[in-house]
C-alpha positions as CSV (number, residue, x, y, z in Angstrom):
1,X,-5.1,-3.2,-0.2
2,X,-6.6,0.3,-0.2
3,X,-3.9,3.5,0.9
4,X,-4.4,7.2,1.7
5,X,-3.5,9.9,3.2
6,X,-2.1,10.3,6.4
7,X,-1.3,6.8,6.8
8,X,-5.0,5.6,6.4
9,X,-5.0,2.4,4.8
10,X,-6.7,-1.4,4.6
11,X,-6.4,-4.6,3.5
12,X,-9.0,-7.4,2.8
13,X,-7.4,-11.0,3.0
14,X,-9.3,-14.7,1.7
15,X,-11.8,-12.8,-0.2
16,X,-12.7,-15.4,-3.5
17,X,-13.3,-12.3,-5.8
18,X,-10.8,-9.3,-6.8
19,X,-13.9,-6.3,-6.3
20,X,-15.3,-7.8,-2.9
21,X,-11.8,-7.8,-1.6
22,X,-11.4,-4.3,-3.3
23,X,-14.4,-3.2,-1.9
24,X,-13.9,-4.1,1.8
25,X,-10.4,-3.1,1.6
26,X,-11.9,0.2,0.9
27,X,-14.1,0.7,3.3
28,X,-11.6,0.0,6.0
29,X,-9.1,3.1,4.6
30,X,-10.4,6.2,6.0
31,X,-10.3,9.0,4.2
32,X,-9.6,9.5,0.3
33,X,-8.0,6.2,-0.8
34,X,-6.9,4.3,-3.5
35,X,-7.4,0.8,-4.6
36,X,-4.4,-1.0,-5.1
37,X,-4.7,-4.9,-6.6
38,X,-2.1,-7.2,-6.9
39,X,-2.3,-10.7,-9.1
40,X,0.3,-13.1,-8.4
41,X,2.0,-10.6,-6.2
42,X,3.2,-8.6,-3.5
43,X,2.4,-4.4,-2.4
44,X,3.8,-2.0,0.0
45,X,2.9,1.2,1.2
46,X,5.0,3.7,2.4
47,X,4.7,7.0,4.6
48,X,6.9,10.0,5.9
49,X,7.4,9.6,9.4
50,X,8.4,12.9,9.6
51,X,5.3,14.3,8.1
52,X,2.7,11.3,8.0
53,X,0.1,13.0,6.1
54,X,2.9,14.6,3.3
55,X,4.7,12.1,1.1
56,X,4.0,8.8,0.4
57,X,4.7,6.0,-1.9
58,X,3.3,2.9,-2.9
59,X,4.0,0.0,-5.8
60,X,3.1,-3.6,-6.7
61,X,5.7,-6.4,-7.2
62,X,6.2,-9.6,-8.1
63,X,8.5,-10.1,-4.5
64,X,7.9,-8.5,-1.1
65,X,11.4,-6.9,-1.2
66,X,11.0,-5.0,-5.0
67,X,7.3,-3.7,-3.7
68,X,8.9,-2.7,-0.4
69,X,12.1,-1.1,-2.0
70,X,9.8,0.5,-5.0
71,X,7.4,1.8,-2.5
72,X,10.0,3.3,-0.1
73,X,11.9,4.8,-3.2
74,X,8.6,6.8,-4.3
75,X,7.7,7.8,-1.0
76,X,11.1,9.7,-1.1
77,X,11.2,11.3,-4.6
78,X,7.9,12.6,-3.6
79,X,10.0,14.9,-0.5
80,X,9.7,12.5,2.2
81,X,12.6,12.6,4.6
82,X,12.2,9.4,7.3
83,X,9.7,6.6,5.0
84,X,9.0,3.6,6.3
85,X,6.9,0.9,5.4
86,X,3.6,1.0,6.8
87,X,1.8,-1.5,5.4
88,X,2.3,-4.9,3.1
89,X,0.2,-7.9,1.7
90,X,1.0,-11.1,-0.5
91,X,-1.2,-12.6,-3.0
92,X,-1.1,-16.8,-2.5
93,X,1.3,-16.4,-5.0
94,X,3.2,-13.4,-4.8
């Protein structure tokens, strides 16, 4: 998963190898992103709704729910006022 700005983000699913799937995962965020890998488990990206390209928050997991609730939780110590969750992905094992 790749996140940015404004609500830009991308994910690359079934790749075999960690920097293919980091690479394509990239190249479909627009904008300045970041790389975000998970091993065995779960991340979630969070924006502002409010103000989509102001505060946002994202974290990695072993559980959908903790990523989700960690993600959400930054996104609103960083001055967000309506987060949601904008995007998620699951290893196979997470």
């Amino acid at each position: 998963m790749a996140v940015g700005k404004c609500g830009a983000y991308g994910q690359a699913i079934d790749y075999i190898g960690a920097e293919s799937a980091k690479v394509a995962a990239l190249k479909q965020c627009k904008g300045e992103c970041t790389a975000v890998t998970m091993k065995r488990a779960c991340a979630a990206f969070s924006l502002d709704m409010t103000n989509p390209c102001g505060s946002f928050g994202y974290a990695v997991a072993p559980r959908i729910s903790s990523a989700q609730n960690a993600a959400m939780k930054k996104c609103y110590a960083y001055g967000g006022k309506e987060c949601v969750i904008r995007a998620w992905a699951c290893d196979a094992k997470g």
